[in-house]
N, C-alpha and C positions, 0 to 999 in steps of 0.2 A: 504493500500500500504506500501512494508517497506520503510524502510530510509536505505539510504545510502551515503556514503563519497565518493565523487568522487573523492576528492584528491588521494585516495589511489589506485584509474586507472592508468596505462600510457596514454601518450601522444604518443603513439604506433600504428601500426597495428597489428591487431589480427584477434582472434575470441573471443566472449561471448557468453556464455551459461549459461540460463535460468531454477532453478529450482524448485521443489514444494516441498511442505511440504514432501512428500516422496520421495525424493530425484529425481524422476524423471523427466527429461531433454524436456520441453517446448518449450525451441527454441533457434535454433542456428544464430547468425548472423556475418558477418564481417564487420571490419572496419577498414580505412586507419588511424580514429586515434581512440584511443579507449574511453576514456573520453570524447570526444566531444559527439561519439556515442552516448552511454549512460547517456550522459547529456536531448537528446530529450526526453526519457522516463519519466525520472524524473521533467521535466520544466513542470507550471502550463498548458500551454495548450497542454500536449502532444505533439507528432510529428505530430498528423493530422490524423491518423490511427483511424477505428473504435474500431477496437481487441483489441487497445491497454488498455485501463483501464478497458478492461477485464481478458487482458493477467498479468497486473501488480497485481490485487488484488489475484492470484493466485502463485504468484514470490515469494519464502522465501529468495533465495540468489543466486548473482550469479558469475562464475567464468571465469575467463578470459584467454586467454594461447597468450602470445607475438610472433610475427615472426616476420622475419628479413625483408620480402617484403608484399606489398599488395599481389602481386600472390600467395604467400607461403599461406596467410591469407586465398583467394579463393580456394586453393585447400585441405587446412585443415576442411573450413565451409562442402566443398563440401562431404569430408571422413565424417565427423561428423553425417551430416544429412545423410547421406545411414546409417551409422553403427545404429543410434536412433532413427529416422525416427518420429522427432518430432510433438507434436499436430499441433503446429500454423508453422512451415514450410509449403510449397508449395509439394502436391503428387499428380503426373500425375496419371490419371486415362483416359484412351480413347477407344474407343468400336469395335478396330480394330487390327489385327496381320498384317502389312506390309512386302512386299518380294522384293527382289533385285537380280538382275542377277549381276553373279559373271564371271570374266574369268581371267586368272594367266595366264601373258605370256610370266613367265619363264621355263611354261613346251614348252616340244620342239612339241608337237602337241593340243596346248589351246585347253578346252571346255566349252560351256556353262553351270552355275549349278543357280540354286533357290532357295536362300539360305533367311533365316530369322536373320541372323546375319551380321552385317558388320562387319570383322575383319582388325586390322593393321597391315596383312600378307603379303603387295607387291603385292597383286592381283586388276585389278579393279572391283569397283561395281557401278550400274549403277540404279538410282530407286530415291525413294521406289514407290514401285507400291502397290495400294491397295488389287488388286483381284490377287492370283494365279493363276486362273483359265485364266485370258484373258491375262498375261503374257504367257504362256505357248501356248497360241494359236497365240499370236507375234512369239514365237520361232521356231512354225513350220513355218510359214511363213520363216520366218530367213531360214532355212533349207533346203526349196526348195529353196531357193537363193544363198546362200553359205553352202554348206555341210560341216560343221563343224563334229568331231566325234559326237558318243552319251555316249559313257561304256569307262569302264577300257582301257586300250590298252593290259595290260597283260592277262584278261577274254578275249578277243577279239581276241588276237593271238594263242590264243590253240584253236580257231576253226578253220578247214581245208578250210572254206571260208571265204568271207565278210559275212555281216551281214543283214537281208535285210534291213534297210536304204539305205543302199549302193545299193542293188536290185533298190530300187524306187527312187533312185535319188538326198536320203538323208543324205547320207555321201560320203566320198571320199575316206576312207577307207584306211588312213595312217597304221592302224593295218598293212597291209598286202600290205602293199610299192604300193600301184598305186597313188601316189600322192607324191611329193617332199617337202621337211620342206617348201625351196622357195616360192614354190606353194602355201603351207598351209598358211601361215603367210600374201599371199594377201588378201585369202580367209577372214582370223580373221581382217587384217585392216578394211576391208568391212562391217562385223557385226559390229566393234564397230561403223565406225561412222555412221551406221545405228541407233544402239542405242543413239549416241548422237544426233539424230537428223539431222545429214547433209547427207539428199539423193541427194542431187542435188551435192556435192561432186564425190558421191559414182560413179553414172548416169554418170558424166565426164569421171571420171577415168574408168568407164566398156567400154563407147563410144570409147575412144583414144584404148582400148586395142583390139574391138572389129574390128576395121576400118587396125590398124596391122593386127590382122589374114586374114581379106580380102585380104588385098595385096599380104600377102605369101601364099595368095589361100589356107590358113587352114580352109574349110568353115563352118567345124563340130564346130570346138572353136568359130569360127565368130558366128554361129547361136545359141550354148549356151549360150554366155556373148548377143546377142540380146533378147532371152527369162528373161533371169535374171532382162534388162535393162526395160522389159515391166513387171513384176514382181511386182519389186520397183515401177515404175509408177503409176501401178495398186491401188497397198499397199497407196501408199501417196494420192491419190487420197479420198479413205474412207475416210483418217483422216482429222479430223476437227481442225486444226491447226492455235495459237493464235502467231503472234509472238511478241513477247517484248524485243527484243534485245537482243544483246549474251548472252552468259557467263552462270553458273549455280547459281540460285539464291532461298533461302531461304527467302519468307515474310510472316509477322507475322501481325494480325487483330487483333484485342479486341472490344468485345461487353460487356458492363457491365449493370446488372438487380438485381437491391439488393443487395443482398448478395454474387451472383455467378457470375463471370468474365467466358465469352467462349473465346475462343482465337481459330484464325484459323492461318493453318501453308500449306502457298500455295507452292508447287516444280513445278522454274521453269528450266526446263533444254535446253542448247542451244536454248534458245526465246521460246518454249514450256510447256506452262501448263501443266506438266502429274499428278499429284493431289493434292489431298487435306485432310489434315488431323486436327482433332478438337478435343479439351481437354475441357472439363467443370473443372473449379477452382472456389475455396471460397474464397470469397474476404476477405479475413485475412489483405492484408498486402496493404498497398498504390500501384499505379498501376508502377509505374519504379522499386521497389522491388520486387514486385511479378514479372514483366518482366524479371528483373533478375535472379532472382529464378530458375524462368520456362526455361531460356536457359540454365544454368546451369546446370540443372535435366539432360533436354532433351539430350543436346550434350554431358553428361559426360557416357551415353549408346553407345550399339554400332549402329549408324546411320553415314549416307552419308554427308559427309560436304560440303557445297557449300563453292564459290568464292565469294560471298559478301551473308551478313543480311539483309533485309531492314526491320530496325523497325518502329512502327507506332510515337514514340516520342524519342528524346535522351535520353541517360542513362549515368549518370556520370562516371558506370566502364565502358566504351565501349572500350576505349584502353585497359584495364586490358582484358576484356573479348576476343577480338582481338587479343590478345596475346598470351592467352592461348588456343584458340581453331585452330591458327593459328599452337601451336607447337604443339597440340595432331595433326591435320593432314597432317602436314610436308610442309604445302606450306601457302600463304596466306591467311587468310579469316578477309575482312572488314565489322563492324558493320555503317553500315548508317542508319537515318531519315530525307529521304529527304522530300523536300520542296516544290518543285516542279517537271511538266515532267513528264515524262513517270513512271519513279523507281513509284513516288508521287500517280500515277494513278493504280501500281501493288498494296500498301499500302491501298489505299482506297477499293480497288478490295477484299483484303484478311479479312478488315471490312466489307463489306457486306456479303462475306461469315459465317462469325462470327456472326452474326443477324440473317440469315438464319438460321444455325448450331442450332442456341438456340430457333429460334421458333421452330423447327420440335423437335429437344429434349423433347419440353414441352410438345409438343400433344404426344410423346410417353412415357412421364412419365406420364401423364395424364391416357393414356388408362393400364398403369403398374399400375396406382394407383387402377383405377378402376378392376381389375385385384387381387390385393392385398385384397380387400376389398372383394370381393366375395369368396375367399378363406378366409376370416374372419366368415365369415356367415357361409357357409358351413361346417366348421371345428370347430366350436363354440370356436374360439378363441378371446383374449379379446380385441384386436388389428388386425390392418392388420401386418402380418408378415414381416416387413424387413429386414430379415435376413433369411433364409431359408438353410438346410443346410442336406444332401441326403446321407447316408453310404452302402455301400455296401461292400460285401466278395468276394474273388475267390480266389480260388486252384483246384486244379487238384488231387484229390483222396487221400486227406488231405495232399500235400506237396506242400513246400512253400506255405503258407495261408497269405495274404494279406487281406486288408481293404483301404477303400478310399472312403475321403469324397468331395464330389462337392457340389458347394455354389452358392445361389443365394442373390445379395447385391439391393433391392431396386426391384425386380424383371429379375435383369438380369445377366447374369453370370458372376461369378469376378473370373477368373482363377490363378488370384495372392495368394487368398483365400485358394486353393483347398490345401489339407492334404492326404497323404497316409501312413500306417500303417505298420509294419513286426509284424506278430502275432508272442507274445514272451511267451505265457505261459499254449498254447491248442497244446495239440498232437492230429493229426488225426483230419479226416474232420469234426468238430463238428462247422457249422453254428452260431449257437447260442451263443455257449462259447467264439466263438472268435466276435463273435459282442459286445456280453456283456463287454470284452475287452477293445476294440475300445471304445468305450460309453463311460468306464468310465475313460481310458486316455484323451478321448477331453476334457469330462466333467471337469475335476479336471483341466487340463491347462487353461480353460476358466474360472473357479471362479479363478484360481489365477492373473489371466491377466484381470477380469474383463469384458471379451468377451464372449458372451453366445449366440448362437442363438433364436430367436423366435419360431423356429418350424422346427420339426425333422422331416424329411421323411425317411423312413424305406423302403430299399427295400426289400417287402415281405408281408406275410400274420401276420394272426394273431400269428402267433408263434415269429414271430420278432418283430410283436408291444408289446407283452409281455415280450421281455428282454428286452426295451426300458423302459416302463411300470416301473420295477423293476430299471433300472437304475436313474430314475427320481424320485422316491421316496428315493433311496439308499442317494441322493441328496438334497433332499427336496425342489424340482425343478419343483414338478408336477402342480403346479398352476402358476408357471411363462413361461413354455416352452409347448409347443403345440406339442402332439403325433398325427404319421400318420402312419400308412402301405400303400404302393400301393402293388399291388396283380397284377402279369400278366393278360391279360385277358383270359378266358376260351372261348374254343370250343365245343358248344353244338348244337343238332339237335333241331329243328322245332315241330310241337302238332305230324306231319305224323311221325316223326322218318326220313324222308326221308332228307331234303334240313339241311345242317352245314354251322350255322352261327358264328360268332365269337362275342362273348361279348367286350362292354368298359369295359377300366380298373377299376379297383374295390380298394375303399379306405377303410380304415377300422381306428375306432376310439377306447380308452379304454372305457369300461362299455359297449359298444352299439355293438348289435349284426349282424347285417342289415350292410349291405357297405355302403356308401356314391358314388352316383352315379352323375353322370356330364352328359351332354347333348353332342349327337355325336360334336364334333368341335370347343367345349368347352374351348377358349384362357385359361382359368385354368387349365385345363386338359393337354392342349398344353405343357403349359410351365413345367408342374410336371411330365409330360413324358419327356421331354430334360432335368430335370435337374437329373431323375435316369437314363437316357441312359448316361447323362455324365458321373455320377458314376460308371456305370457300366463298362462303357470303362475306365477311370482312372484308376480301380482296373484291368482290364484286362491287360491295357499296363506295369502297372508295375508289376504282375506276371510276365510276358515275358519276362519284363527285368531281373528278379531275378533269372526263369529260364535257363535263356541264359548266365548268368555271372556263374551260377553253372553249367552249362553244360561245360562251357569251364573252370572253375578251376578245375573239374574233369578230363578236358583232358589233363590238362597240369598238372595236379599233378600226373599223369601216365608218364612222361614220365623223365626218368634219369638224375637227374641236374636241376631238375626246381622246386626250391622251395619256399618258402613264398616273398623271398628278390626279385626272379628272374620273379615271374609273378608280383609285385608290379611294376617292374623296367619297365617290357615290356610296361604295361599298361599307363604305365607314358608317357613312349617313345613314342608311339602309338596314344596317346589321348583317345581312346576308345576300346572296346571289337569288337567292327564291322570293326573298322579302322585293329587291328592286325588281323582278319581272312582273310579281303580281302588283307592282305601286301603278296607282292612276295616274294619269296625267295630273290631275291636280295634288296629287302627293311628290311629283316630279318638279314642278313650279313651286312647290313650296320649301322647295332644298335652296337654301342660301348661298349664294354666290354664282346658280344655277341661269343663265337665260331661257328667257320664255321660248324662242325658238330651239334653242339646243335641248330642251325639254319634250319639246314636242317632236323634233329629231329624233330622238332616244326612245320614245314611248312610239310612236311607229317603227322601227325597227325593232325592237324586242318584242311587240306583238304580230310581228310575221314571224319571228322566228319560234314563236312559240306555235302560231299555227302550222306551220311546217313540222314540229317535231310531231302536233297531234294527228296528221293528216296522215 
């Protein structure tokens, strides 16, 4: 362990960082006073930590940076670790993409969208929901209840009628004035606070509106707003509804088992449970540290912030914490532990989901291990592979040639992992050469970073496991890293010639000339087929992309006045390539510094060219 002077800390808050013998950055922490900090480390019995006189025999020196406040202090650790993304820091990892309904109701006719980002745009969002899929079957619902739009309003208007939603009942068809903003804006009241939960709101307010049209014998409006009223009925009825009291609420569980902390994270919204989400962590750090941490990480993404925390134990920054997550979302958010009561009974609630979370974890790392291991055998590799890592090519008649690698971590897909390629040194469609490419750029940033996979999947036959082949000797890597080819599977006839059946996929190893064949249903086979369909889509969607950004710098370098400074500018102004083809002309005229002809310029030219790709 080194030695060090503590004298020569302040009596500050800060941050400390932690380094090794090669200079690289171990672990960042803050603290309200800095010397105290760092006095735990060094005092005979440790802070209490397991890590810790693990983390310290690896410490050469460390360096410290003063701020003026503890907040300053939390949101320097917070920059720190994203920019270095230290060993013994805290790194979420969870086995899900969560989606949120979005609606901005500062446009003058809101609509609903399903978005994977929460931005601090002025719009609401409402979630996180785990399945897109059963979101989106909520929103038809929504839809035959309040006809909210669906599209553009400007794509919408250049059609000579409504659209059919509007036909079945599912829009209202503001595009095309049969519907008043007035009108609209009750309609959006209605989804949201269907979204937030208060049907029985919603049901009052249709009732009082519905018993008016009666009176003024409008009976077509009366008998709408009565269908809508049994609609909602209907709808709330299905749902299996917990209520725990107002307000929206963020609770956090911990389950701890050796070495690994699960943590569950229950959303409850207006007294409603709508889900639940779960992180496995390393127990690196003591459990109010690493608690910290994890909220930290978690809310400095973009996610939905509730009206209060409940955590399972107090945490000394909770006013720090309070404070700061109060001003990223502009209104208040309180960290409690309570004690008792209902809150007390949500906490307990979000610990057994956490126990849960980690037994079902373990029977599927279980059956992954098992999994791994039969891929061991098969493959005559010397280990079960935990790291798994799949390359593929695509171009389109050797332009723009891409590469992309998708990665399996422990058996499951880690998309954080995944890598894709611009082929910088093959003209024309030559598969091979630019594989060989790809190989040896991962290869070589991997011995330098010390990250190397276990075992390479090729897509392809044996022609690609022989530039793999080659690339792993060029390395001297062939006895640490495991070569594969997958091979499509072939379509052959039967003894008669008559009946075409289709072969399983076909593996192929060096030296051996026979495939490596799997059994039809084969969880190995399973899993080595999703992770080269990943790759294969990976490399597909960014061709697309690449395509699609050179189809339109070609368009727009065609036309008079728009040059390197002025498609940079747009694109800026725009946000994206999809965002300026769908802008109107009058969102075109409204870019700063933009001429009204060269605007108009711009927006006829990119809508032939979009007609031509649709044609």
């Amino acid at each position: 362990m080194m030695t060090i002077d503590l004298k020569t800390y302040p009596q500050a808050p800060g941050v400390y960082q932690m380094f090794d013998q090669d200079g690289r950055i171990l672990y960042v922490g803050k603290a309200k006073r800095l010397r105290t900090r760092l006095r735990n480390y060094f005092s005979p019995g440790g802070d209490g930590r397991q890590h810790i006189p693990l983390l310290m025999e690896k410490v050469c020196r460390i360096e410290v940076i003063v701020t003026d406040t503890e907040k300053e202090a939390l949101l320097l650790e917070n920059t720190l670790i994203k920019q270095h993304r230290p060993r013994y820091n805290i790194e979420l990892r969870d086995d899900k993409t969560y989606v949120s309904v979005r609606i901005d109701l500062k446009e003058p006719f809101p609509l609903l969208q399903i978005v994977r980002q929460v931005k601090n745009d002025g719009a609401q969002y409402f979630g996180p929901y785990s399945s897109a899929g059963a979101i989106r079957e909520t929103l038809k619902e929504i839809y035959r209840i309040f006809p909210l739009r669906h599209g553009s309003l400007e794509r919408c208007r250049k059609r000579g009628r409504p659209c059919l939603f509007h036909q079945i009942g599912q829009c209202s068809a503001p595009c095309h004035g049969l519907i008043s903003p007035e009108d609209y804006h009750k309609l959006v009241e209605g989804v949201i606070q269907l979204l937030e939960g208060r049907e029985s709101e919603v049901i009052e307010r249709l009732r009082e509106r519905m018993q008016a049209a009666s009176m003024e014998l409008r009976f077509e409006e009366a008998a709408r707003l009565r269908d809508q009223i049994r609609s909602i009925e209907k709808s709330v009825e299905k749902q299996k509804v917990t209520e725990y009291g107002g307000g929206n609420q963020d609770v956090i569980g911990l389950h701890r088992d050796g070495g690994e902390v699960e943590l569950a994270l229950l959303f409850i919204r207006q007294g409603n449970l709508i889900g639940r989400r779960t992180f496995l962590l390393e127990w690196k750090l003591d459990l109010p540290e690493l608690l910290d941490g994890f909220l930290q990480e978690y809310y400095s993404r973009e996610v939905i912030m509730p009206d209060q925390l409940l955590l399972p134990f107090p945490l000394e920054s909770s006013g720090l914490l309070s404070e700061w997550l109060s001003e990223k979302r502009g209104r208040r958010v309180q960290l409690i532990a309570p004690q008792r009561g209902e809150k007390k009974r949500l906490c307990l609630l979000a610990e057994r989901n956490a126990t849960e979370a980690y037994r079902q974890r373990g029977k599927r790392q279980q059956a992954r291990d098992e999994v791994l291991k039969d891929l061991a055998l098969k493959f005559q590799l010397a280990a079960p592979p935990q790291r798994i890592e799949c390359f593929d090519i695509s171009n389109v008649q050797g332009h723009l040639s891409v590469g992309s690698m998708a990665v399996l971590v422990d058996g499951e897909a880690a998309p954080a992992e995944y890598r894709r390629f611009r082929i910088k040194t093959v003209v024309g469609a030559d598969d091979y050469a630019s594989l060989y490419e790809v190989l040896k750029r991962r290869l070589q940033r991997g011995i330098d970073e010390d990250k190397l996979p276990d075992m390479i999947l090729i897509d392809g036959g044996k022609g690609q496991l022989g530039v793999l082949t080659t690339v792993l000797q060029e390395f001297n890597l062939s006895g640490r890293i495991g070569a594969v080819g997958i091979a499509k599977s072939r379509v052959v006839a039967n003894v008669k010639g008559k009946v075409v059946e289709r072969s399983e996929e076909r593996f192929f190893l060096p030296g051996r000339k026979n495939p490596v064949n799997f059994r039809q249903g084969a969880a190995g086979l399973f899993m080595l087929e999703r992770l080269r369909d990943e790759a294969h889509r990976f490399a597909i969607t960014y061709h697309r992309k690449l395509r699609s950004k050179a189809n339109l710098r070609s368009s727009l370098e065609d036309i008079p006045g728009v040059g390197p400074a002025r498609r940079k500018a747009l694109l800026n102004y725009f946000g994206s390539l999809k965002k300026l083809r769908a802008a109107s002309l009058a969102e075109l005229e409204q870019m700063p510094g933009l001429p009204a002809n060269l605007a108009q310029a711009i927006f006829q030219s990119l809508r032939g060219d979009a007609a031509e790709e649709s044609s």
